[in-house]
N, C-alpha and C positions, 0 to 999 in steps of 0.2 A: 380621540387622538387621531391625528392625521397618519395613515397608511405607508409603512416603509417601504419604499421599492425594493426590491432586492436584483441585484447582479453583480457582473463576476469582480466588478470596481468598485466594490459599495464603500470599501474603505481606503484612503492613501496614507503617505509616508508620512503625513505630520502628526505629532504627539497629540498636539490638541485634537486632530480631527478626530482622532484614534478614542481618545478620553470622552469625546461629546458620542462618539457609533458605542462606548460601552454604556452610558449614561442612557442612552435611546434604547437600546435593546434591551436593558433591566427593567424595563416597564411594560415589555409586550408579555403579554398573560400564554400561558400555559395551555395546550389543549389536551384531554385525553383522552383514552385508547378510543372511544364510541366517537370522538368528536375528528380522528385519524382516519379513522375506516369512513365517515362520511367524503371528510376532506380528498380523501384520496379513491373516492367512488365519483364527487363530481371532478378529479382531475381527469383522469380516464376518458372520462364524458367529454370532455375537451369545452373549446367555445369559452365566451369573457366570464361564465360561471365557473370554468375552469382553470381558471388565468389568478381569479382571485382567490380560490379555495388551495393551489400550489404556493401562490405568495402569504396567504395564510400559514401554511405545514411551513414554512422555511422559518417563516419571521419567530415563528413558538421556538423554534430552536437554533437560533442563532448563537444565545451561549453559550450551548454546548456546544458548538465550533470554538469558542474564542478559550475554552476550558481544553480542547485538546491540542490545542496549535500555540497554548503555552507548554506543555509537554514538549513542543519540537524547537522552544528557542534555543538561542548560542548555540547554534549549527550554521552558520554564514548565512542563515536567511532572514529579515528581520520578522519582528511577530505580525506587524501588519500583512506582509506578503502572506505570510501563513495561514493567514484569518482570510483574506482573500483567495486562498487557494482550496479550503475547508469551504467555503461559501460556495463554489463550482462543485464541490463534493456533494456537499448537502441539498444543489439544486438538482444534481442528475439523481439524487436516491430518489427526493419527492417524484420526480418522472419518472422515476421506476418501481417505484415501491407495489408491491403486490399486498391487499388489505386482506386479500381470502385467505392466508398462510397463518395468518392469528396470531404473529404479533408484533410487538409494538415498533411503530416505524424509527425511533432512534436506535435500537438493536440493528436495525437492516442499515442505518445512515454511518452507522461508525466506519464501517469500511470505506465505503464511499468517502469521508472527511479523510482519511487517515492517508486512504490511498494518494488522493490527490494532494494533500501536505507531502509526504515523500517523495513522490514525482518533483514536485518544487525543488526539495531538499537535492535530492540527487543530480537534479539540472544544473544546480545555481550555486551549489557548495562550496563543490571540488573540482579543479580540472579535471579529475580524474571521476568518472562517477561508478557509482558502487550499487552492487545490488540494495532494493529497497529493505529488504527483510535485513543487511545490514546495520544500514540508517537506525532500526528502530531499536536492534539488540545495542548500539553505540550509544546512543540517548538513555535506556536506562541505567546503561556500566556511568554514561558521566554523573547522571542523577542518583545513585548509588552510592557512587563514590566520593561524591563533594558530602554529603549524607553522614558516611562512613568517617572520613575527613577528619569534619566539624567537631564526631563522639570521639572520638578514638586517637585523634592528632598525630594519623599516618594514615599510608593508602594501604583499600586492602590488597589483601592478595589474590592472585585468580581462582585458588580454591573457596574463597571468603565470597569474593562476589560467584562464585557459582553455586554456593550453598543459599546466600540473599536472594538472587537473581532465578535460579531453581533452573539453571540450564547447566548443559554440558563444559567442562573446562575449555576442549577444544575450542568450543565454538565463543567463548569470552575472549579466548586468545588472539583466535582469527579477525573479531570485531575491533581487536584492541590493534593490533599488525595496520588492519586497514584506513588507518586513522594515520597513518605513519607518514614521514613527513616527505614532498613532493620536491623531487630533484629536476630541474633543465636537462636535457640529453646534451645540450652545446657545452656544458659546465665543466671545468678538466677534472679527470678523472681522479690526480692528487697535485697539490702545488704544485710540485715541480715538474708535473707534464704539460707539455701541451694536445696531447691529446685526449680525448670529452669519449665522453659513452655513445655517442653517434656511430666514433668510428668503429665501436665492437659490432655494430648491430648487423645483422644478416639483411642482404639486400632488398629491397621489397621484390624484386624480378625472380625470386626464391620461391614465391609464395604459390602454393598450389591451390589454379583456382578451381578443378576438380572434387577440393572440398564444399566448396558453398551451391555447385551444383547436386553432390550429394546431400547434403544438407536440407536442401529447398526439397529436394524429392522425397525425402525421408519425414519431411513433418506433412507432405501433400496425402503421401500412402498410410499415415496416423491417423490424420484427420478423418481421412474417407476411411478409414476401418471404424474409428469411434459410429463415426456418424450412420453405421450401416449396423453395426451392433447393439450399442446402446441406446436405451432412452432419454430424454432431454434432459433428466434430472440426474441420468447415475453419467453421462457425458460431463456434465459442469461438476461433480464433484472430482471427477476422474484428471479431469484438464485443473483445475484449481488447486487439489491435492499436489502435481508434479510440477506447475506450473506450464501447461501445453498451451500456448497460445495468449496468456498471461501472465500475471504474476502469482506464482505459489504463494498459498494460502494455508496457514495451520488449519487442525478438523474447525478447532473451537471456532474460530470464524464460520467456518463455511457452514457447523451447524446453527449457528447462528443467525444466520442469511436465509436457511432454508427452514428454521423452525422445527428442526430437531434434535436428537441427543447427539452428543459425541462419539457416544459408540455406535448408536445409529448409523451413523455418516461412514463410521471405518468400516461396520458391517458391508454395506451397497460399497463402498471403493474395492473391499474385497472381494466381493462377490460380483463385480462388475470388470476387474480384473481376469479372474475364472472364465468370464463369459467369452474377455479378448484371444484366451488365451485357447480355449475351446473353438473358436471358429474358423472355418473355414477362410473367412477374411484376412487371417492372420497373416496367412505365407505372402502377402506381398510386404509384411515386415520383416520377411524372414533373410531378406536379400541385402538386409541393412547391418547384419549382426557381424559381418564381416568372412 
């Protein structure tokens, strides 16, 4: 069988084309875990041995792209786009995938796919864009509730999906708020005025730009404490856990990523928290507290 290239265009917007990239990738075979850890010992190694054993690891798991980036349809992005943006996921995991950590490189790729599908979503959606973690609590409430729908011939209610769903009421509510529908500021405010929500808004020449100079300095004196305190491992779960410098991360992910337990993970967050809060480094956040 002739070799799929893979990159970040491998699929477009036509059905057909779409139909023949599923039809192609249900035939490339499977590799596992021993055949991952090679794959991913000659990527490292770099060079055209390395070129092929990366387009190897992607092409084995391509469906599993096309299987979570149907998760995020009827969100304004179509599934191609999705598939294409999962496909850029799944090429930076292969480039980054660490084989010594033990285990299996679609555990480590799911982020990677998921990440880059919500990036998409949140880009291209809405005018308005919305945190990622969001996006995904929104996508299960709709898949939930068409679900729900279908058995039951009503929608449920926010305690119902928080019991299905297994998250907090608040935070169903908030997901359900931010779905809410996008007003013009030019728009009148009611018929019969003619004045629009522009006119209420406070000047932009209001705006104090002393905030975003605090701001900047406050995540500069974070970073150089992390980076002077901890080590490279309890820093990444520390920045991932609050989201510092990325996007917040549940444990399960990040022990996921790092190949250990969940409470492992909260252990060293706590305990790596202690360490910030014991040092000496600390006092130059101390000037941030107000």
């Amino acid at each position: 069988m002739k070799q799929l290239k893979i990159n970040p265009s491998i699929t477009d917007r036509s059905e057909e084309s779409l139909n023949k990239y599923l039809l192609e990738i249900s035939h490339i075979p499977m590799v596992n875990t021993d055949e991952e850890v090679i794959l991913a010992q000659a990527i490292h190694a770099g060079g055209k041995n390395g070129e092929k054993a990366k387009n190897k690891l992607i092409t084995a798991n391509l469906r599993f792209v096309v299987s979570v980036a149907k998760q995020y349809q009827n969100q304004g992005v179509p599934l191609t786009d999705l598939i294409n943006e999962g496909n850029i996921g799944l090429i930076t995991a292969a480039e980054r995938f660490d084989e010594t950590r033990g285990f299996k490189f679609i555990s480590y790729a799911i982020w990677w796919i998921r990440q880059a599908i919500l990036q998409s979503i949140a880009a291209n959606s809405n005018m308005v864009r919305r945190p990622q973690s969001q996006i995904g609590i929104s996508s299960k409430i709709k898949s939930v509730t068409n679900n729900f729908l279908q058995k039951n011939q009503r929608k449920p209610s926010d305690a119902e999906l928080s019991e299905i769903i297994a998250l907090e009421t608040d935070k169903i509510r908030k997901a359900i708020l931010s779905e809410a529908h996008i007003s013009s500021i030019d728009a009148p405010i009611n018929e019969d005025e003619s004045s629009t929500m522009l006119d209420t808004l406070v000047s932009g020449a209001d705006y104090d730009a002393d905030r975003t100079v605090d701001y900047e300095s406050m995540q500069s004196d974070l970073m150089q404490t992390l980076s002077a305190v901890l080590n490279d491992r309890e820093r990444t779960i520390v920045m991932q856990s609050f989201g510092i410098g990325c996007h917040e991360r549940a444990l399960d992910d990040i022990s996921s990523d790092l190949g250990l337990s969940r409470e492992r993970v909260r252990q060293i967050r706590e305990r790596s928290l202690d360490k910030v809060r014991k040092s000496r480094k600390s006092r130059f956040l101390l000037r941030h507290l107000g």
